[in-house]
C-alpha positions as CSV (number, residue, x, y, z in Angstrom):
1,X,0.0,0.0,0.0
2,X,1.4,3.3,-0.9
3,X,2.3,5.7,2.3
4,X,0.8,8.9,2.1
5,X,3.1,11.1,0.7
6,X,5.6,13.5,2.8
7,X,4.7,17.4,1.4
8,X,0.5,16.6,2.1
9,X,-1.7,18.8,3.6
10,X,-2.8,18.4,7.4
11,X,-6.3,16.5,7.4
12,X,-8.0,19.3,9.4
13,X,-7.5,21.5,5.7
14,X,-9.4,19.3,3.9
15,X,-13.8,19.0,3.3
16,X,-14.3,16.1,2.0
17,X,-17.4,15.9,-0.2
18,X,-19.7,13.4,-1.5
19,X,-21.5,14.2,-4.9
20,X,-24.6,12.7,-5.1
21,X,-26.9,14.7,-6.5
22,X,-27.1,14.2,-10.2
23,X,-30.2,12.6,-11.5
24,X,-29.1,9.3,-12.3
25,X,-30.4,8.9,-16.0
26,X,-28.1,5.9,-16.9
27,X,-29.7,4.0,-13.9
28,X,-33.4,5.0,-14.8
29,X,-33.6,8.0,-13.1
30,X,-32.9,6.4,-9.0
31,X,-31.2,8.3,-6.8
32,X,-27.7,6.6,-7.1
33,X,-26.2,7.0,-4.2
34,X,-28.9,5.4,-2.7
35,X,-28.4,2.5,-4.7
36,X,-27.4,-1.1,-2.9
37,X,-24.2,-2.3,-2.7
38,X,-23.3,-5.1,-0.2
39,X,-27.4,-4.3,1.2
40,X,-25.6,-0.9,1.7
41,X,-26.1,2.9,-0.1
42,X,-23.3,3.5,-2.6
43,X,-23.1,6.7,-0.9
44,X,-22.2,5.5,2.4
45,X,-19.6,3.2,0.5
46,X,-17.6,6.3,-0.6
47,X,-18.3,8.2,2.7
48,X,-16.5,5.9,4.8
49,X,-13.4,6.0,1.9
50,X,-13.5,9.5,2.2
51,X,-13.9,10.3,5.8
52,X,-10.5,9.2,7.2
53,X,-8.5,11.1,5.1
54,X,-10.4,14.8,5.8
55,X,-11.5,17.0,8.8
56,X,-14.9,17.3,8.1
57,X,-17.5,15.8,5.7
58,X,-20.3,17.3,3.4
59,X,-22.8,15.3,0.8
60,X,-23.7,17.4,-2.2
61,X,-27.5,15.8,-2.8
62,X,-30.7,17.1,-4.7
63,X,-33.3,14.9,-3.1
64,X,-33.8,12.3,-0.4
65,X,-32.1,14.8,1.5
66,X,-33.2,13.5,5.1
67,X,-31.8,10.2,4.2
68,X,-28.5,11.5,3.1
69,X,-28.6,13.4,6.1
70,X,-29.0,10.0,8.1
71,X,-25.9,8.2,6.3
72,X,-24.2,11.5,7.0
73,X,-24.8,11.3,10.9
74,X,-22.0,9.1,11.9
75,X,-19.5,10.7,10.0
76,X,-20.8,14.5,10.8
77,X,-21.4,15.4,7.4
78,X,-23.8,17.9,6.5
79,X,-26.0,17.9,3.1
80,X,-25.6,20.3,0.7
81,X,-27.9,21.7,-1.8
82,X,-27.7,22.7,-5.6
83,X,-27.9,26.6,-5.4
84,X,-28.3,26.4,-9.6
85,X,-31.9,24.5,-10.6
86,X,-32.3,21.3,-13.0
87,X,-29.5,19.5,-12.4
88,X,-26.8,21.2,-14.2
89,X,-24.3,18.7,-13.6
90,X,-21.4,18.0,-10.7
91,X,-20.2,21.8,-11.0
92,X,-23.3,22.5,-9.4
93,X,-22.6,20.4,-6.7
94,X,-19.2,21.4,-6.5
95,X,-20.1,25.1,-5.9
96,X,-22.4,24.0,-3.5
97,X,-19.5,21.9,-1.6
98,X,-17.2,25.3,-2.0
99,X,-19.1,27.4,-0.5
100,X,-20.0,25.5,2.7
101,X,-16.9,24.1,3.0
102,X,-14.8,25.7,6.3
103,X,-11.6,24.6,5.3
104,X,-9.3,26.0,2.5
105,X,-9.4,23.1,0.1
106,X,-12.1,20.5,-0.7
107,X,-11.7,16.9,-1.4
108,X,-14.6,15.4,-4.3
109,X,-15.7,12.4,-5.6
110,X,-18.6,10.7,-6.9
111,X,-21.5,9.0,-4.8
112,X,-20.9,5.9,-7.2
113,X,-17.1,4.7,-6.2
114,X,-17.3,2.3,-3.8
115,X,-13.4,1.8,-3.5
116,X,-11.8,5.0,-3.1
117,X,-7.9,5.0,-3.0
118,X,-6.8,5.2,0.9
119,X,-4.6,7.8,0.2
120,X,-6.4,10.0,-2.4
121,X,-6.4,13.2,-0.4
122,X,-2.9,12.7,0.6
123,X,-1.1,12.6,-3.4
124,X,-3.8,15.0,-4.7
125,X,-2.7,17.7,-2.4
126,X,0.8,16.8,-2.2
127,X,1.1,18.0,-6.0
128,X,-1.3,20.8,-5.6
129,X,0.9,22.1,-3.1
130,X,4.3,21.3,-4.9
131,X,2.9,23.0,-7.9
132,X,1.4,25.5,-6.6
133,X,-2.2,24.5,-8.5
134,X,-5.5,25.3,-7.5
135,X,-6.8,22.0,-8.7
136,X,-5.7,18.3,-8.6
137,X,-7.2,15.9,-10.3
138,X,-6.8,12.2,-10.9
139,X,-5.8,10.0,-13.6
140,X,-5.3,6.3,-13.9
141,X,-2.9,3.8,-15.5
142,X,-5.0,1.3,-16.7
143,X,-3.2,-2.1,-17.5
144,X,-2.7,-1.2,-21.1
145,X,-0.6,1.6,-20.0
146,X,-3.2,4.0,-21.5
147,X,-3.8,6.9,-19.0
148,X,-7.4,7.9,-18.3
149,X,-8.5,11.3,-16.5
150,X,-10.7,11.0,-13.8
151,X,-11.9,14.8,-13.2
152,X,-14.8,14.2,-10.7
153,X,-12.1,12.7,-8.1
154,X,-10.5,16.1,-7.6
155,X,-9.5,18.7,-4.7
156,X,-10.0,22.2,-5.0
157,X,-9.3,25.1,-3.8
158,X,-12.3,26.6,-1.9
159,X,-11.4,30.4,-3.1
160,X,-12.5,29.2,-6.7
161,X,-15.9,29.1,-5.8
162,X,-17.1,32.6,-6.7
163,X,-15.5,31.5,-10.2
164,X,-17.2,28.7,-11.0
165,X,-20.3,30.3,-10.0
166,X,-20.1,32.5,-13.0
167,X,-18.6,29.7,-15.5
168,X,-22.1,28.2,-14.2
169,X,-24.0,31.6,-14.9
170,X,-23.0,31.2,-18.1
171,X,-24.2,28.3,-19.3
172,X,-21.3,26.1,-19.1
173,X,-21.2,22.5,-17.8
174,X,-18.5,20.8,-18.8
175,X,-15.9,20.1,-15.7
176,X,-12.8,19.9,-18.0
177,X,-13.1,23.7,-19.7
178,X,-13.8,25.1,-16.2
179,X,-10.2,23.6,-15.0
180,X,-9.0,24.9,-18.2
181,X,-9.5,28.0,-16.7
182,X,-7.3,27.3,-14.1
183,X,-4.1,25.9,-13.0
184,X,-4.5,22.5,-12.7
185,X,-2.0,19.4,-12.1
186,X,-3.0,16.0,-12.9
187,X,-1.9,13.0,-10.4
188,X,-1.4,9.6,-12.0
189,X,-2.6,6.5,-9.6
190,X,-2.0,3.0,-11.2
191,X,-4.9,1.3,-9.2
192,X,-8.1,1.1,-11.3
193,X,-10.1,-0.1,-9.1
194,X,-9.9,2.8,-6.5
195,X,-11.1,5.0,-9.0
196,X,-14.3,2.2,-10.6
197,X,-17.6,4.1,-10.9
198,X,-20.5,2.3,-11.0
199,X,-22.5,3.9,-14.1
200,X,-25.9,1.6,-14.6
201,X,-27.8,-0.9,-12.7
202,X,-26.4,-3.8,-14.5
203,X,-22.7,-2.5,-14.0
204,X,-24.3,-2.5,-10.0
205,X,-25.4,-6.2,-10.2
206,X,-22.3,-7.9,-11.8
207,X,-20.3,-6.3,-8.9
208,X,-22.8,-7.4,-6.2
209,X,-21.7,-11.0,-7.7
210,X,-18.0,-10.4,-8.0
């Protein structure tokens, strides 16, 4: 297992956020993170990845709020609400998690990862800080040795917020332009697995089974 790396922030800097509140449309419209895995929410799955390596805990949801706020309970993380209407994709939830967030950086990733890399806050913000970025994001190895970008898992800056805001005002919705706009480094991880996202209901069932 890799040791977290030496330059990383404190965990007291870090929100780490859970982003669950898309609408689900490759799984029929369910609330994903809601969705069993193990007889167990795919949310809570990623929460308790996510909560040991950050100070405190939101869950960016549009619906089923009390029970989000239930999983939430034993890790004290607070929900989170889209301040943009219809769903207009993870940057909404993002600017949600930005502007509640207490801490000077903020830790994402999606409701639907059930194996999250141990160390994921750690390297992220090891290069952030080395670089001097605003964002990290992570990328994977796969065993083909083709290298595939992973912008959802991420930690941000929480001073971008105002930013994104307007990229948001202004119709945009597409994660990679808005860290276009910014200086970004990209971390490479070579275990796929920690960064799997479960996309339908039958990609859900074959892992129940495996």
């Amino acid at each position: 297992m890799t040791e977290p790396a030496r330059d990383a922030l404190l965990k007291h800097d870090i929100t780490g956020v859970v982003l669950a509140g898309g609408r689900g449309s490759r799984m029929g419209g369910v609330d994903k993170g809601l969705q069993p895995l193990n007889l167990e929410p795919l949310a809570l799955h990623a929460l308790r990845r996510l909560s040991p390596q950050c100070g405190a805990m939101l869950i960016s949801a549009n619906r089923s709020l009390e029970i989000y706020a239930q999983l939430g309970m034993p890790f004290r993380a607070k929900v989170v609400v889209d301040a943009f209407p219809d769903f207009p994709g993870p940057l909404a939830g993002m600017s949600a998690a930005l502007h509640a967030a207490q801490t000077e950086f903020v830790l994402f990733s999606p409701c639907d990862a059930p194996f999250i890399h141990p160390h994921l806050a750690d390297q992220l913000s090891e290069k952030l800080t080395a670089g001097n970025a605003d964002i990290a994001i992570a990328a994977v190895t796969d065993s083909a040795g083709e290298r595939h970008l992973h912008p959802v898992f991420a930690l941000l800056r929480a001073s971008l917020a105002d930013d994104l805001d307007a990229f948001i005002r202004a119709g945009e919705r597409k994660v990679r332009a808005w860290y276009a706009r910014h200086k970004a480094v990209e971390v490479t991880f070579t275990d796929e697995r920690a960064f799997y996202n479960v996309n339908d209901l039958q990609q859900l069932a074959d892992l129940e089974r495996n």
